[in-house]
N, C-alpha and C positions, 0 to 999 in steps of 0.2 A: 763712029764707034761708040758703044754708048759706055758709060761711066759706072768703073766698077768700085760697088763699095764693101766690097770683100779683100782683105789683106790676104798676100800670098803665103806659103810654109816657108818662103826663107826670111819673112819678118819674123816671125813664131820664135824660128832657129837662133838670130839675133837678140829676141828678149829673153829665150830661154839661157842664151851664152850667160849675157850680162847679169842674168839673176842669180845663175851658178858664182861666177868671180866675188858678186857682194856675200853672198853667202857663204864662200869659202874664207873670206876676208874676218867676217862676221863670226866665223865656227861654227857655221848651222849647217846640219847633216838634210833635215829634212821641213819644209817650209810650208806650210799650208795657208790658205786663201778663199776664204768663202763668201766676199762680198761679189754683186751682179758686177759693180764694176771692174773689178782684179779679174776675178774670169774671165770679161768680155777682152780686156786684156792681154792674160797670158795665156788663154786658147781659142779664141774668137769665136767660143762657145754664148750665144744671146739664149735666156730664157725669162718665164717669167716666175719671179721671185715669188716662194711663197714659203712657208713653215720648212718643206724640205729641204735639208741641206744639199750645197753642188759646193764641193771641193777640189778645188786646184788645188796637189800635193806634186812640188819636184825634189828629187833627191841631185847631185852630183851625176846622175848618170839618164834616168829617166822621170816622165812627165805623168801626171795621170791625174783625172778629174772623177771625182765621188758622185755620182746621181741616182738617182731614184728611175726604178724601170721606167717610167711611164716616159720619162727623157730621154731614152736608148734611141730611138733611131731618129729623134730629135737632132740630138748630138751629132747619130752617123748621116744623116741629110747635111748638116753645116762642116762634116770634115775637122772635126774641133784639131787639137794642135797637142793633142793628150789621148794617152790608152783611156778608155772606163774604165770604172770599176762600179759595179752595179750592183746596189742595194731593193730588195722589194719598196716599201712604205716605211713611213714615218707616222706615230716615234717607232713601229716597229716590233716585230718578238724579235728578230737579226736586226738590231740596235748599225742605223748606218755608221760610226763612229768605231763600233767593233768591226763592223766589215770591212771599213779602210784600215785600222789597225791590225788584222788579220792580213792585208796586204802586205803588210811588212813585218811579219811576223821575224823574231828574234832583235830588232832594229833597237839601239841603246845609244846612238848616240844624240845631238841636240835637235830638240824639237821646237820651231817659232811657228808663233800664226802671229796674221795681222793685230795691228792696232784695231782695225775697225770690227774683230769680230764679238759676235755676243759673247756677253759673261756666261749666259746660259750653258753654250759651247766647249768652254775653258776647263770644265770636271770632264766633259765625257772624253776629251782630246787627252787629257793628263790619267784617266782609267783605261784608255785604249791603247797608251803607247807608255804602259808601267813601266817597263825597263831602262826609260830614257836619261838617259844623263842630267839632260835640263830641259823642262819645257817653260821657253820663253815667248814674249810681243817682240816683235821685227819690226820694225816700218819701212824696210829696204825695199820691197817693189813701190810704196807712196813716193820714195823718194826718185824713182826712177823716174816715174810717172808726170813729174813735174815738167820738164824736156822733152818736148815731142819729137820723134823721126820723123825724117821726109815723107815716109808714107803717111805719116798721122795727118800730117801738116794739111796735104795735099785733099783730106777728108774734109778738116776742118775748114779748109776752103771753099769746096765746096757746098760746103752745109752755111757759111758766111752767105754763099749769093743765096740760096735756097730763102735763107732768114730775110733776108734784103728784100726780093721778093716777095715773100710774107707781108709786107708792108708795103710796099705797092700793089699788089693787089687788093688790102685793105683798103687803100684810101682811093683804089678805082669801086669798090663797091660803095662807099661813101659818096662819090662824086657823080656816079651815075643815078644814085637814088637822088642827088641833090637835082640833075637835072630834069630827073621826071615831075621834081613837086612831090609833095605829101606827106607821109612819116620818112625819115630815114633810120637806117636799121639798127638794132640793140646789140650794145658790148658781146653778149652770146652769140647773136648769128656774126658779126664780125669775127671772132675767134673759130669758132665753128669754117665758117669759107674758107677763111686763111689755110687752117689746117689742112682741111681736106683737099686744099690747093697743094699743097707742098706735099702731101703724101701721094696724090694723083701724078706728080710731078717726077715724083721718082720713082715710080713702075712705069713710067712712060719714058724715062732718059737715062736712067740706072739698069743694071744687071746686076745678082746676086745683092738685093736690096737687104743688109740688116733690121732684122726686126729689135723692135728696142722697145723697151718702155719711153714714154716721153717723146713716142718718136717724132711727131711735130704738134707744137702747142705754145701758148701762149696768156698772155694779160692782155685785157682789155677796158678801160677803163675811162670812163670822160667825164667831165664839170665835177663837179664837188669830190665825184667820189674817186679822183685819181691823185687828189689829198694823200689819199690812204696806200701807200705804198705796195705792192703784193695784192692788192685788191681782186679776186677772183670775178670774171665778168657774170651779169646779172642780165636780166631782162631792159637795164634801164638804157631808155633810146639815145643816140646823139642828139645831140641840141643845135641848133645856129648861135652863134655869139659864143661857145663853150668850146673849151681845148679837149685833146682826147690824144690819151698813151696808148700808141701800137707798142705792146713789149712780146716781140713773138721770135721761136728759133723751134731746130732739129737738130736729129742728129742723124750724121752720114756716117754709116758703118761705124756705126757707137760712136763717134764723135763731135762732139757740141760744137755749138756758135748760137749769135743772138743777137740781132738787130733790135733799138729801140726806140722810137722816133715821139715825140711830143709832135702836134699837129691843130692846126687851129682848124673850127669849120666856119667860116667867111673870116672878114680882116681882121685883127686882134685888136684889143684893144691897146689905150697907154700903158695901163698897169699891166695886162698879157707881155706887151713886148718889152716892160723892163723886168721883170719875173725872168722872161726871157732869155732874154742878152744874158742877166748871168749865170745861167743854167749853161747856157750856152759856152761862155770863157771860159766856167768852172772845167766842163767836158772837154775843151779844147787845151787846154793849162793839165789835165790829169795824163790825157792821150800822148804829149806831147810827154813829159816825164816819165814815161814807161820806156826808161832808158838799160839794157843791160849795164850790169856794175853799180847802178843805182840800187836802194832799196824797198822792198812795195810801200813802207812806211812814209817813202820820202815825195814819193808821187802823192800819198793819199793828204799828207802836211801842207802839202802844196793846193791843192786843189781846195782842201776845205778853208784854209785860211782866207784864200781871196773870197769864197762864201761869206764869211763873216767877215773879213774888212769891206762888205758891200752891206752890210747890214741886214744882213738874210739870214744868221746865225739861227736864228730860233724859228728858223725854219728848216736847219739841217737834221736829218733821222738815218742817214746809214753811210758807211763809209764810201771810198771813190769803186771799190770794185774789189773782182774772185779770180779766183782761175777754173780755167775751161781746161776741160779734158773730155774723159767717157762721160763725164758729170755733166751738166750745167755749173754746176756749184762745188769747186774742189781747190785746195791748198796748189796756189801760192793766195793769201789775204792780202787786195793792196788796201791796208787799215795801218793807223798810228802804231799798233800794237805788234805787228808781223818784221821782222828786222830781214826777213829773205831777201838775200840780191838778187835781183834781176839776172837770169841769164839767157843768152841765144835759145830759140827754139822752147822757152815758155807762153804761154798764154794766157792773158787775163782779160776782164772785161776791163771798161772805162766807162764809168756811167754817176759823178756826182749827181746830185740832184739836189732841189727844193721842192718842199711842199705847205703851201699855205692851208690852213684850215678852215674848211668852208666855199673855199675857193676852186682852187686846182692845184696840180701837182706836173711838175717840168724836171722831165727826164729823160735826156738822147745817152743811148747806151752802143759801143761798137765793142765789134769781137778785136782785140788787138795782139797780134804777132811779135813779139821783144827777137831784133832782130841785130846785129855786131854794125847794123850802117842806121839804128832808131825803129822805134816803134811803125809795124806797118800794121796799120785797119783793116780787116779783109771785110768786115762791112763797109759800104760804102755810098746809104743811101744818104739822098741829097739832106742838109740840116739847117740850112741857113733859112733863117726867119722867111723872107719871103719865097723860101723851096717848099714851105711845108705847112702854109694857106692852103685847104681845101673848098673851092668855091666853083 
C-alpha cells in the first residue's frame, strides 16, 4: 500500500478544536494566518507563495481561507480544511482585505494575526475590521506548532529516511564515478541526482504527494569550501584526498527532516580524523542531551563547551541546532540563548559543528525526536569515521 502524505479531515478537526480553546483562553474572537507555513498547517492548503495574500481566518464556530481566484480550484483539488473566500487580484480595485472583512461584516470583537505576518498587512487588517474591539499579534498556533501529532510524526519519518537516502545515493554517485577513473562529479550535479532522487521517489511510493516548496534539496559542498557553512553547491568537482558535506532533506506532506553526513573521498588524513573525532563527540554529546524536561540551551552548552575544551573553539560558527516542523528551520533554538524545555513530541536538528579556514568544514546533522524514554534520531545514516570513507 503505498504511503500517504495527505493528512485526513479528522486532523484538520483536532487542530481546529485546539486552536479554538487557545483562543478562547486568550479572548480572541477572530485569528488570522497568512504565513505558507500556518496554512499548510491549519488547512493543508500547499501553494506557492507570492505577493498575493492566502489567509487562514477561524472564528469560535467556522474556518475559512482568503485566496486569489487563480487558487480556486487549486485549493478545491487539495480538499483544503476551510470554506474560500475569494478575491479577483492583487493589490486589487476589491482590495483582498476588504473582501475578507466584508466576510464578517458587523464583526467587533478581538482580532489577532500572527507574529510572523507582514507590517505591510497590519493597516489593511486594522481598516478591514474598524469595528474591532482590539486587533492584536497571537503567537498561539507557533506555539502549538512546537509538539508534533502522531500523524506529523509519522511524516517526519518518513521524510528522515527519504533524507538518509539522499545521502546514500550521493555517495553511490561518488563511488561509482570513483570506480570508473576520470573527473568525479561537481557539488551541482551531486545535489541536482539527490533531489531528483527523492522526488522520483515519492510519485513512485507515495499517494496524494504534497507539493511544497523546498520539496527536496540540499548543500553540497567539499575541500576548502565546506569551511563556509550554508555554502550553496557550485560547479566545483570532488577531489581525492578532500572531505565533502552531504547536507540534503525533504519534506513529506509539508514536513521536514534532514540528513547530514561529513564524508571523506579515499582515507583521511591525521589531521581529517582528529577534525573528526570531535565533530563527531560534539554531535553525539548534543543528540544525547535532547532530553525532554531539559532545556534547548542546556544541550547547546553542553555540546559547545567540549568544542572548545578540545581546542577547536575558534573554530565554532553556529549553535548545536533548530527545530523542524513544516520548516526546515523553526522555534524551538537549541542555542545558549533559547531557555525552551524540551517536551515529548518536539523536534529539532543536532548538528554541532567545526570549520577550519582554508581547510574543511565537519558536520554530521540528524533529524531528532525528544521522546519521555530520550532522544530518538530518525535519521540514521551510518557516521562513524570509518562508515563514511568513500573509496
Amino acid at each position: 500500500m503505498a504511503f500517504s502524505q495527505r493528512l485526513g479531515a479528522d486532523f484538520y478537526v483536532k487542530i481546529h478544536r485546539e486552536i479554538r480553546a487557545r483562543m478562547e483562553a486568550a479572548g480572541i474572537d477572530l485569528l488570522l494566518l497568512d504565513s505558507n507555513d500556518d496554512v499548510i498547517y491549519t488547512t493543508g492548503f500547499s501553494h506557492y507563495t507570492t505577493e498575493r495574500p492566502v489567509v487562514f481566518a477561524i472564528t469560535a464556530t467556522d474556518a475559512f481561507l482568503l485566496i486569489p481566484e487563480l487558487e480556486r480550484t487549486h485549493a478545491a483539488h487539495q480538499k483544503i480544511a476551510a470554506e474560500p473566500i475569494v478575491y479577483f487580484e492583487f493589490p486589487g480595485i476589491d482590495k483582498p482585505f476588504d473582501v475578507l472583512g466584508r466576510a464578517f461584516s458587523g464583526f467587533k470583537g478581538t482580532v489577532a494575526y500572527s507574529h510572523t505576518i507582514s507590517l505591510a498587512r497590519v493597516q489593511p487588517i486594522e481598516a478591514a475590521f474598524a469595528n474591532a474591539e482590539r486587533v492584536i499579534p497571537s503567537n498561539i498556533v507557533q506555539q502549538m506548532r512546537l509538539r508534533k501529532h502522531p500523524e506529523e510524526i509519522a511524516l517526519h519519518r518518513e521524510a528522515a529516511r527519504l533524507s538518509d537516502r539522499m545521502v546514500e545515493v550521493g555517495v553511490e554517485l561518488i563511488r561509482e564515478a570513483m570506480r570508473r577513473g576520470g573527473s568525479l562529479p561537481s557539488e551541482v550535479e551531486i545535489e541536482s541526482h539527490v533531489s531528483r532522487h527523492a522526488m522520483r521517489t515519492m510519485h513512485e511510493e507515495h499517494e496524494d504527494v504534497l507539493l511544497v516548496q523546498g520539496l527536496a534539496s540540499g548543500l553540497v559542498y567539499s575541500g576548502a569550501r565546506s569551511a563556509f557553512p550554508h555554502g550553496m553547491p557550485t560547479g566545483n568537482p570532488v577531489k581525492a584526498g578532500e572531505s565533502i558535506i552531504l547536507s540534503l532533506g525533504c519534506r513529506v506532506g509539508g514536513r521536514a527532516a534532514e540528513s547530514e553526513r561529513t564524508l571523506f573521498i579515499g582515507e583521511p588524513s591525521k589531521v581529517q580524523q582528529e577534525h573528526y573525532a570531535v565533530a563527531f563527540e560534539a554531535q553525539r554529546m548534543a543528540t544525547a542531551a535532547l532530553i525532554a524536561g531539559k532545556t534547548c540551551a542546556s544541550a547547546d552548552n553542553l555540546a559547545l563547551a567540549y568544542i572548545r575544551d578540545s581546542g577547536m573553539g575558534e573554530y565554532l560558527l553556529h549553535r548545536v541546532g533548530h527545530g523542524m516542523g513544516i520548516m526546515f528551520h523553526e522555534p524551538p533554538w537549541v542555542e545558549g540563548g533559547d531557555q525552551t524545555v524540551l517536551e515529548s513530541g518536539m523536534i529539532t536538528s543536532s548538528e554541532p559543528a567545526i570549520f577550519v579556514p582554508g581547510f574543511a568544514g565537519y558536520r554530521i546533522a540528524d533529524t531528532v525526536l525528544i521522546t519521555a524514554d530520550g532522544p530518538d534520531s530518525m535519521t540514521v545514516y551510518p557516521r562513524r569515521i570509518d562508515e563514511v570513507v568513500i573509496q
